[in-house]
C-alpha positions as CSV (number, residue, x, y, z in Angstrom):
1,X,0.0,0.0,0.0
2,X,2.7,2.2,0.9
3,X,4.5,1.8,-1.9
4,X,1.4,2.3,-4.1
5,X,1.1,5.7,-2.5
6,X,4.7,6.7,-3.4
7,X,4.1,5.7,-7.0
8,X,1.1,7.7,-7.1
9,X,3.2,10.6,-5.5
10,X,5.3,10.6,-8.1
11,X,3.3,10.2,-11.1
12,X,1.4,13.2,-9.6
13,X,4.2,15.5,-9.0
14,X,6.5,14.3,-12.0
15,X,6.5,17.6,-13.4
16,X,8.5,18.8,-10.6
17,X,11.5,17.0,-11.8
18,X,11.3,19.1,-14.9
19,X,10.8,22.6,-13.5
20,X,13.9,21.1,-11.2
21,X,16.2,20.5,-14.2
22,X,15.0,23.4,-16.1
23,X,16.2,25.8,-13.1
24,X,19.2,23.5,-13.1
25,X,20.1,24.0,-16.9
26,X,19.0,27.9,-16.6
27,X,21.4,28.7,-13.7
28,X,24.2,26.4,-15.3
29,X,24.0,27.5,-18.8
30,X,22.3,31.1,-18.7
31,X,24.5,32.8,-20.6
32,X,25.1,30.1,-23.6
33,X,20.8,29.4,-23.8
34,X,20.4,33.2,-24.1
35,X,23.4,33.9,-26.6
36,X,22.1,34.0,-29.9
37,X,18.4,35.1,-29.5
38,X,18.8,36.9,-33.3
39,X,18.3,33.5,-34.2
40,X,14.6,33.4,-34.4
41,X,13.8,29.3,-33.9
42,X,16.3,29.8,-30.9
43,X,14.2,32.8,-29.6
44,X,11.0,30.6,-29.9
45,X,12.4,27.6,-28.0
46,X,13.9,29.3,-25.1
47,X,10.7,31.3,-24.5
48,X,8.5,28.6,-25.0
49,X,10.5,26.4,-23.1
50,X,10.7,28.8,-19.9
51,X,7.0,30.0,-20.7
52,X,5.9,26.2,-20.6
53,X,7.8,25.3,-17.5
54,X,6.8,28.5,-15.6
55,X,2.9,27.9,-16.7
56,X,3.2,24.2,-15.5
57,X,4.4,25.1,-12.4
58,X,1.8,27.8,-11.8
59,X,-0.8,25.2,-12.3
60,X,1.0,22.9,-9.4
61,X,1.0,26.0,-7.2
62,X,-2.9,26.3,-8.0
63,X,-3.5,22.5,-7.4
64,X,-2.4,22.4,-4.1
65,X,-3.4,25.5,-3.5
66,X,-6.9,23.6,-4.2
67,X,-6.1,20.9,-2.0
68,X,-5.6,23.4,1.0
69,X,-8.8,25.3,-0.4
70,X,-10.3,21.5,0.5
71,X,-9.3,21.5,4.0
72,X,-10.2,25.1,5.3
73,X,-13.1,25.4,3.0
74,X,-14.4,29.2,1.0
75,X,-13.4,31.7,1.4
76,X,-10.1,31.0,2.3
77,X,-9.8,28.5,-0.7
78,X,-10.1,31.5,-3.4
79,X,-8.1,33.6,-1.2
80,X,-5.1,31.4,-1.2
81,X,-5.0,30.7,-5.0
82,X,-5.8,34.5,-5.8
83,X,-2.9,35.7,-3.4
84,X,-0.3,33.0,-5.0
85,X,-1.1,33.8,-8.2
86,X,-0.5,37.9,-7.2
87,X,2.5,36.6,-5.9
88,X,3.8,35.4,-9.2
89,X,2.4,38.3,-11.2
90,X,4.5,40.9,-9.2
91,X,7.4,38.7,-9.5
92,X,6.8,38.4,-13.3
93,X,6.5,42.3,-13.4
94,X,9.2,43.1,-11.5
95,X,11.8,40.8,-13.3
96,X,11.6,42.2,-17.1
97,X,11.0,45.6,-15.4
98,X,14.1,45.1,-13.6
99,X,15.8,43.6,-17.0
100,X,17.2,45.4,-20.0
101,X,15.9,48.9,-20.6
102,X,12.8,50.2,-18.4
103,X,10.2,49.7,-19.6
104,X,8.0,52.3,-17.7
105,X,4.3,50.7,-19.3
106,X,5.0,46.7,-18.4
107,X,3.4,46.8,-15.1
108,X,0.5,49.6,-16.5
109,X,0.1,47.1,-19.4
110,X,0.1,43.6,-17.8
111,X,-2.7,45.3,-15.2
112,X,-4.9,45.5,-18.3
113,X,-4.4,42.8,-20.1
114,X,-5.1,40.9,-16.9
115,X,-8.3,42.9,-16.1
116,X,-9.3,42.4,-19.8
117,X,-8.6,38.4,-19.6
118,X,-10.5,37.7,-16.6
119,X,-13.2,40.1,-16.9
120,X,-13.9,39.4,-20.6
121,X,-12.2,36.7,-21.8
122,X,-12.2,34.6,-18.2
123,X,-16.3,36.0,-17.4
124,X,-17.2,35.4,-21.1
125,X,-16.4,31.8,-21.6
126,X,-17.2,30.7,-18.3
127,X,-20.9,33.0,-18.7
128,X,-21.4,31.2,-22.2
129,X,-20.0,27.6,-21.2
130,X,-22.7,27.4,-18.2
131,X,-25.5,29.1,-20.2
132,X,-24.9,26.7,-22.7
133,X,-25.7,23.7,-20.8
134,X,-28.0,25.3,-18.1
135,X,-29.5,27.8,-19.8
136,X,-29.1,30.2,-16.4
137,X,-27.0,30.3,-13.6
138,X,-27.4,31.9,-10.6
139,X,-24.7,33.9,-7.9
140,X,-24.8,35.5,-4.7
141,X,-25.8,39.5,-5.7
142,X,-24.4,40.6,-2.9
143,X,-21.1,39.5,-3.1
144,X,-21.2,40.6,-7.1
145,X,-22.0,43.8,-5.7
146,X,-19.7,44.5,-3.1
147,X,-16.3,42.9,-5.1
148,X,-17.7,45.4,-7.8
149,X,-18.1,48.2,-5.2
150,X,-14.1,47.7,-4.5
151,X,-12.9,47.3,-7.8
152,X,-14.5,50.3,-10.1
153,X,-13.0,52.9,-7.6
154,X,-9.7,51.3,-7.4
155,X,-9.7,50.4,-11.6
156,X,-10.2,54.3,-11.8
157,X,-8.2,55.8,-9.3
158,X,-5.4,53.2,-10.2
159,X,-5.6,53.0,-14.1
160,X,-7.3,56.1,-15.4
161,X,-6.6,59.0,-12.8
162,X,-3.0,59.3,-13.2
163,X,-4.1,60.7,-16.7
164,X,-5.3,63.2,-15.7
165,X,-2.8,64.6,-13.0
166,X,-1.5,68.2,-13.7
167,X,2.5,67.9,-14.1
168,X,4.7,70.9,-15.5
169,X,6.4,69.0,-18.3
170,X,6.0,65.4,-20.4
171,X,3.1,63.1,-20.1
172,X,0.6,63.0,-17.0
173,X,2.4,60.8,-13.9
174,X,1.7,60.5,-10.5
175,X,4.3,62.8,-8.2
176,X,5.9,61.1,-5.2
177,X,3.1,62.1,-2.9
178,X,0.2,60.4,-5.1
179,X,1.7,57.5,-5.8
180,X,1.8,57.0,-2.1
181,X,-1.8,58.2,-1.4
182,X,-2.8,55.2,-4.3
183,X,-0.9,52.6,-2.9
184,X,-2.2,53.3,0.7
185,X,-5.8,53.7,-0.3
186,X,-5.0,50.3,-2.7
187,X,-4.0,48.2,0.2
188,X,-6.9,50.1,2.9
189,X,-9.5,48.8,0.2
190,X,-8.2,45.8,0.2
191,X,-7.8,45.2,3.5
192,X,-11.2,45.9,4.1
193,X,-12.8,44.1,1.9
194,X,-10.9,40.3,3.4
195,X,-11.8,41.7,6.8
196,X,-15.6,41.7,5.2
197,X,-15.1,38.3,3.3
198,X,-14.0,36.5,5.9
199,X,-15.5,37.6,8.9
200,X,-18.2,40.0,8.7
201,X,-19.8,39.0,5.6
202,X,-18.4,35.4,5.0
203,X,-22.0,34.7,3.8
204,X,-21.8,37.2,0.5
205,X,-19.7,34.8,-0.9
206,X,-21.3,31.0,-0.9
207,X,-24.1,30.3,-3.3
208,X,-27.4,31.2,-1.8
209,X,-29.6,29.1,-0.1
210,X,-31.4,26.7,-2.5
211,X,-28.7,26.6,-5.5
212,X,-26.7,23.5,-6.1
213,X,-23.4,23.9,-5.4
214,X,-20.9,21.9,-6.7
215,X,-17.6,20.5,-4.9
216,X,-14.8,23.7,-4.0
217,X,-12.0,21.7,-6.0
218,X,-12.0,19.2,-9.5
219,X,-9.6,16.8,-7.4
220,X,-10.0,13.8,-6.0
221,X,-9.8,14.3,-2.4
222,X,-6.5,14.3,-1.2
223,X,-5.1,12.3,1.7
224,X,-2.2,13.9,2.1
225,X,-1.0,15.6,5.6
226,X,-1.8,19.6,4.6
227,X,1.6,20.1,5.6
228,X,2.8,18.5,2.3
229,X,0.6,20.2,0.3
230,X,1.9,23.3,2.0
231,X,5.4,22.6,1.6
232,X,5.1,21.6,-2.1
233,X,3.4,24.9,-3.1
234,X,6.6,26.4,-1.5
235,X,8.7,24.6,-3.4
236,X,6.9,25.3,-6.5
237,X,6.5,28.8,-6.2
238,X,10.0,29.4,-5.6
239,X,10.9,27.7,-8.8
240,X,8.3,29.8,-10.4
241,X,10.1,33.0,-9.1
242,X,13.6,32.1,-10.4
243,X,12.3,30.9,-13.9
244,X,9.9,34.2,-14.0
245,X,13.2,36.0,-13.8
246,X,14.5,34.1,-16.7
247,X,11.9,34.7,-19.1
248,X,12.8,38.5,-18.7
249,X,15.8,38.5,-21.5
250,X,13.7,37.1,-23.8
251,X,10.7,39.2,-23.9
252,X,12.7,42.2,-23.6
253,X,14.5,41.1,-27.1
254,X,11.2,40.9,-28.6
255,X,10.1,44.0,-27.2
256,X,13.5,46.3,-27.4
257,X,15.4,44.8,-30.4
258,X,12.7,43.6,-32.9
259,X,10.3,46.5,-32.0
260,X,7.3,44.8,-31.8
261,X,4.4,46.4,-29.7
262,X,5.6,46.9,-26.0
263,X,1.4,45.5,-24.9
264,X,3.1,41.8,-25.8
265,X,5.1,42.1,-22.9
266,X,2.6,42.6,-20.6
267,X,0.0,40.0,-22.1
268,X,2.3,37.1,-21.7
269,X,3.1,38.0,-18.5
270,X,-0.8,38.3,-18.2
271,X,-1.5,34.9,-19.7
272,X,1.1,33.4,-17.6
273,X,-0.1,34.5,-14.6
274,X,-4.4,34.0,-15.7
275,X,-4.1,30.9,-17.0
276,X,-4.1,28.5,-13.9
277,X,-7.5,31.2,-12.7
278,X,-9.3,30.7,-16.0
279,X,-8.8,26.8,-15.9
280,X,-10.7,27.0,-12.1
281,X,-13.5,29.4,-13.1
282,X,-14.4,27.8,-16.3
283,X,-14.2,24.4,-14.5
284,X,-16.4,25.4,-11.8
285,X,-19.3,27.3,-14.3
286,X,-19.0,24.0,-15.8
287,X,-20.1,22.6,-13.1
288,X,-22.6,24.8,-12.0
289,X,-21.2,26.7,-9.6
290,X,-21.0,30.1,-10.7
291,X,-20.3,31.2,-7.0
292,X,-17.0,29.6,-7.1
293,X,-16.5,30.9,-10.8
294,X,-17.5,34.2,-9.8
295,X,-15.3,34.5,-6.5
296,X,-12.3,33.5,-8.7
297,X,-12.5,36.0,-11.2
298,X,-13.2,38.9,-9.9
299,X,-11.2,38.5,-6.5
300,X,-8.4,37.9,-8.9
301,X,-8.7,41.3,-10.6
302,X,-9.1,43.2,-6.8
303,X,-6.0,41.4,-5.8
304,X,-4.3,42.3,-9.2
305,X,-5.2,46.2,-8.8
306,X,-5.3,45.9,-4.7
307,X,-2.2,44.6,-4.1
308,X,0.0,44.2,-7.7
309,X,-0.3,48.1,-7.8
310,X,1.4,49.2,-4.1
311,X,3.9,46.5,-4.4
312,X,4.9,47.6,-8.0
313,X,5.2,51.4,-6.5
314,X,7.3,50.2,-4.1
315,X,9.4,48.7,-6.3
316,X,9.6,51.5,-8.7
317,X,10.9,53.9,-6.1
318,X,13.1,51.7,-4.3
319,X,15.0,51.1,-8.0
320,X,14.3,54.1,-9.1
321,X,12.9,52.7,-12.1
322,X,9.9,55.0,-12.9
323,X,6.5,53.3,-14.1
324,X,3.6,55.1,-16.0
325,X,0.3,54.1,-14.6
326,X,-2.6,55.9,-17.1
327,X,-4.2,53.9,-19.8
328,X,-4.4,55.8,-23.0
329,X,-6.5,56.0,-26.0
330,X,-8.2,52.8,-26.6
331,X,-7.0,50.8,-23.9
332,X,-8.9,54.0,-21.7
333,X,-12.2,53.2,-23.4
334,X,-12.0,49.4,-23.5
335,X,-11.2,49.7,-19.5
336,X,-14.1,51.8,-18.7
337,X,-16.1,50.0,-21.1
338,X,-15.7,46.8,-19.2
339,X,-16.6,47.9,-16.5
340,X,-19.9,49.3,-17.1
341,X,-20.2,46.3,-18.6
342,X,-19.9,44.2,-15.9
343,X,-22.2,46.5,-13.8
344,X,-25.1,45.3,-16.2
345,X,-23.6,41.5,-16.3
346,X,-23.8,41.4,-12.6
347,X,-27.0,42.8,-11.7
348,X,-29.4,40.6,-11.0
349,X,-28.4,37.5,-9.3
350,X,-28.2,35.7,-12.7
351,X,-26.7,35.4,-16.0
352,X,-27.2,33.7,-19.3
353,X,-25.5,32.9,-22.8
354,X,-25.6,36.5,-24.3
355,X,-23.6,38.0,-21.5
356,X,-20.6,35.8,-21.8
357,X,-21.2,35.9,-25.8
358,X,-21.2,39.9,-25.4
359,X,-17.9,39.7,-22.9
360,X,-16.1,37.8,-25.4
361,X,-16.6,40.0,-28.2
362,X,-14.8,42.9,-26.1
363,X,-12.1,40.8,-25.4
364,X,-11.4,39.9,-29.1
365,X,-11.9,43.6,-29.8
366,X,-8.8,43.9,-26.8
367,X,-6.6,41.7,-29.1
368,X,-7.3,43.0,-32.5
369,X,-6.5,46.4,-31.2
370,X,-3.3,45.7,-29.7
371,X,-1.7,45.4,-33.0
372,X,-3.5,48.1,-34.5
């Protein structure tokens, strides 16, 4: 028996070997993998390579995450994958920004593309996958309405105030003093609104009394000591840092030497870090648990805004590597514009297949326009 459980232990976790010897061969032979990035197939295997590895390991950092969700039960389960994931987007963000030449839009543009992701693309398929096979689903109003109630002030003041700052030369910025006063008020919000979601108001947050609800997690129950799933999300996490780092040299090649549009950067880093959310939430709206779908998605755009923004500031002064907050042109309108939209989406307790059908159609319209 025992031995069957080892086995099973290490068919589960056999990806770990490879993150292992890809941080191995990375810290090794850095500076012979990244000579010769001209060479386009090279370019293309080292970033997918890294970009596979670092995705991979994200997802193990989400499945245990999953398994702990399991043993203390919502909120706390969304909380734990939404702040890990944070955790690797800030690391992401602060590795290219730290590599190469600043780049003082990354962190400005990987906010949107990850606001666009989850609240189009992530809301839209997951809206259109559980219309489509139950016609309606239904969510806790409440809760819609107070993660809503956090994130449209803190999307504005964030993302489209510091455009319109008065500053005596160059484009709008937020002085010294501002950037403070948005990372205080960032992390106050924020702070506030777990204080409400796990104490106060745990309530807002768990589907309504009458509504199936399916299981927290798409695992089979683990029977692991939560210990081990602790420690292993370490592990992973910390291989996800170094390797985040690594992907910085090439991303800033495409970006710096072959011109291409500097919004790239920040959607891969975006994608990287979405990915492992939009798996959950579609898998749960599967399911028909738009609750759990719901809690995922837009507590991961408060903790992106809430807590990626202050840490980024921080970072930017203590490097003194300046950062430009304020969306511009289209990316203003397509901000504000989602989220009216989800004002409407989010309304009345439930949703159906136009919404997510709408939600996608902004989100292609976010694609076609960053190349335009």
């Amino acid at each position: 028996m025992q031995k069957a459980s080892a086995l099973g232990w290490v068919h589960k976790e056999r990806f770990l070997a490879l993150s292992v010897l890809t941080t191995i061969a990375f810290y090794v032979f850095s500076d012979s993998l990244f000579s010769g990035l001209s060479d386009m197939y090279r370019l293309a295997l080292v970033f997918f390579w890294l970009f596979s590895v670092v995705l991979g390991s994200a997802l193990a950092v989400v499945r245990h995450a999953d398994h702990i969700a399991e043993r203390l039960g919502e909120p706390y389960g969304t909380l734990i994958l939404t702040l890990c994931i944070t955790s690797i987007e800030v690391v992401s963000i602060t590795a290219i920004m730290l590599h190469g030449a600043n780049n003082p839009t990354l962190a400005r543009d990987t906010l949107f593309a990850v606001t666009m992701i989850v609240l189009n693309g992530m809301v839209g398929l997951s809206l259109l996958l559980g219309g489509w096979r139950y016609r309606e689903q239904y969510y806790n109003l409440q809760g819609a309405n107070t993660y809503l109630g956090v994130i449209i002030p803190l999307g504005v003041l964030c993302l489209v105030l510091p455009n319109f700052t008065v500053v005596e030369s160059g484009p709008p910025r937020l002085s010294f003093a501002e950037k403070i006063f948005v990372a205080t008020i960032s992390l106050g919000l924020y702070a506030s609104f777990l204080f409400l979601q796990t104490r106060r108001h745990r309530a807002y947050f768990a589907a309504e009394q009458g509504v199936e609800e399916a299981p927290t997690a798409d695992l089979p129950i683990s029977t692991s000591p939560l210990t081990w799933h602790v420690a292993l999300l370490a592990i992973y996490m910390a291989l996800v840092v170094y390797l985040a780092e690594k992907l910085a040299p090439p991303v800033d090649y495409v970006v710096e030497t072959m011109g291409k549009p500097a919004a790239l950067a920040g959607l891969a880093m975006a994608v990287l870090v979405a990915t492992p959310e939009i798996l959950g939430a579609v898998r749960a709206a599967g399911k028909n648990n738009l609750q759990r779908s719901m809690n995922i998605f837009l507590g991961s755009v408060l903790s992106t805004i809430g807590l990626t923004i202050p840490a980024i500031i921080v970072i930017s002064e203590l490097t003194n590597h300046p950062i430009r907050l304020g969306l511009e042109h289209t990316d203003l309108l397509l901000f504000v514009l989602t989220l009216f939209l989800c004002t409407v989406t989010f309304s009345s307790g439930r949703t159906n297949i136009l919404q997510g059908g709408v939600h996608l159609i902004l989100f292609a319209a976010y694609i076609f326009f960053i190349f335009q």
